[in-house]
C-alpha positions in Angstrom: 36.0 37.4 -35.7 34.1 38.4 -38.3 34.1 42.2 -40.0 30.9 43.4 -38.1 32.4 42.3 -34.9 35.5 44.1 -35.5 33.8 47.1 -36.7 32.2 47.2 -33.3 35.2 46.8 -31.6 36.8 49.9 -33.4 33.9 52.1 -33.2 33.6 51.4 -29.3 36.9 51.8 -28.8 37.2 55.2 -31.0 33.6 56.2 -28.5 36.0 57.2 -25.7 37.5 60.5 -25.3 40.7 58.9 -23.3 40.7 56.5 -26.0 41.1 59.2 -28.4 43.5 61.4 -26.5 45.5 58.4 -26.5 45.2 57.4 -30.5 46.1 61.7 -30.7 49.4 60.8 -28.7 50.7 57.4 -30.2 49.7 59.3 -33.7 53.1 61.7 -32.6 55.1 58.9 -31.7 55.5 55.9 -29.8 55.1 56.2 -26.3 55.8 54.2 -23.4 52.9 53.1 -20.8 54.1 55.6 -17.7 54.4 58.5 -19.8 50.7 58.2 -21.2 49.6 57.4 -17.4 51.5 61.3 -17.1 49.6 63.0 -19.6 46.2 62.2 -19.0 44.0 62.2 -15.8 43.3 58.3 -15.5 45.4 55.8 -12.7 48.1 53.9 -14.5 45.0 50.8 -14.3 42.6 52.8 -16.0 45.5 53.8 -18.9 46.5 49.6 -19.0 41.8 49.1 -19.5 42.0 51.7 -22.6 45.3 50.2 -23.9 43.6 46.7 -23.6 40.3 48.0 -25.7 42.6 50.1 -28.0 44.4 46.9 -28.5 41.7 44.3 -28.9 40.3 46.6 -31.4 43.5 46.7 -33.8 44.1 50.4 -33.3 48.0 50.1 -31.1 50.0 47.3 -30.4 52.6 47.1 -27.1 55.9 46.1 -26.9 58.5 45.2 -24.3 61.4 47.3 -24.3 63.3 46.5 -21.2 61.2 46.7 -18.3 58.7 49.8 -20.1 55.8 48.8 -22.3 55.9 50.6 -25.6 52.5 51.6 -27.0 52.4 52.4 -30.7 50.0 53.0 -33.5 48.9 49.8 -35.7 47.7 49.7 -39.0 45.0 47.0 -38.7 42.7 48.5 -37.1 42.4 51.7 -39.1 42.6 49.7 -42.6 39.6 47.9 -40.9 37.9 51.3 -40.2 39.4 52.6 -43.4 37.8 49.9 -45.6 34.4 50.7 -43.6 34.4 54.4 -44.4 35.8 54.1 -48.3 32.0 52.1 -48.6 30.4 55.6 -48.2 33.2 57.5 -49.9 31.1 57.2 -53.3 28.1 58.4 -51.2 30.4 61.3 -50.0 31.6 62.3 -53.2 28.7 62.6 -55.0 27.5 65.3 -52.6 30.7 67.4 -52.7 30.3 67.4 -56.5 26.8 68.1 -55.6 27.5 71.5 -53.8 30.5 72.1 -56.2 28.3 72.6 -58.9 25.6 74.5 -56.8 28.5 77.0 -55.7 29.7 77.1 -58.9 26.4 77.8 -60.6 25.9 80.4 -57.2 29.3 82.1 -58.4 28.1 82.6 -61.9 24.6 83.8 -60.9 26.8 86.7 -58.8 28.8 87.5 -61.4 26.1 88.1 -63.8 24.2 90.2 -61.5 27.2 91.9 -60.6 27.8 92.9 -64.7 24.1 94.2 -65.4 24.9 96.2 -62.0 27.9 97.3 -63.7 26.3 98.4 -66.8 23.3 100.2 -65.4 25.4 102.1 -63.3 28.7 102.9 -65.9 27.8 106.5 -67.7 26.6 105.7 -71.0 26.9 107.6 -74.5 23.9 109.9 -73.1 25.6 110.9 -70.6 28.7 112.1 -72.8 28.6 115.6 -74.6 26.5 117.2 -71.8 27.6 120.5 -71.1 29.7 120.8 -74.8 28.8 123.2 -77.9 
């Protein structure tokens, strides 16, 4: 499959709120099939379609474990999705250091306002020796 595909596997799959209540889960620990079926409002067939996309799209893998299916977290998937996002981390970046520097220049701009406030407002050497012989 090649990387577009399987981006559009991931991002379809991650599209679904069950889907993602189910990542949220499997992101605590492993859990088995029947106790995910308990925790959300879907039929146990419903859980077993979202597993299936989850699956196919690299984000959980299941395991037998006696007679219970064990859904789990996989690490394919969200390297895939991981080595899709880290494309626009540069992009990302440069706009926090962006807006760092505008909120830094912001905080400096205050604080000079604040200090000519300051000294307009302190008592200054005509003020001192009213009132004295």
């Amino acid at each position: 499959m090649d990387r577009a595909s399987r981006h559009d596997l991931i991002f379809a799959a991650l599209a679904d709120p069950h889907r993602r209540a189910i990542l949220a889960m499997l992101r605590e620990a492993p859990r088995a099939v029947g106790e995910l079926v308990g925790r959300l409002p879907l039929t146990q067939p419903g859980v077993t379609k979202h597993l299936g996309i989850l699956e196919r799209a690299g984000l959980i893998r299941r395991r037998a474990e006696g007679r219970r299916r064990i859904c789990e977290l996989s690490g394919q998937g969200f390297a895939t999705l991981d080595d899709w996002l880290g494309s626009y981390r540069g992009v990302w970046e440069a706009s926090l250091d962006r807006l760092a520097a505008m909120a830094e220049e912001e905080t400096r701009h205050d604080d000079r306002d604040a200090d000519r406030r300051a000294d307009r407002d302190a008592p200054g050497d005509a003020d001192r020796g009213h009132g004295e012989p």
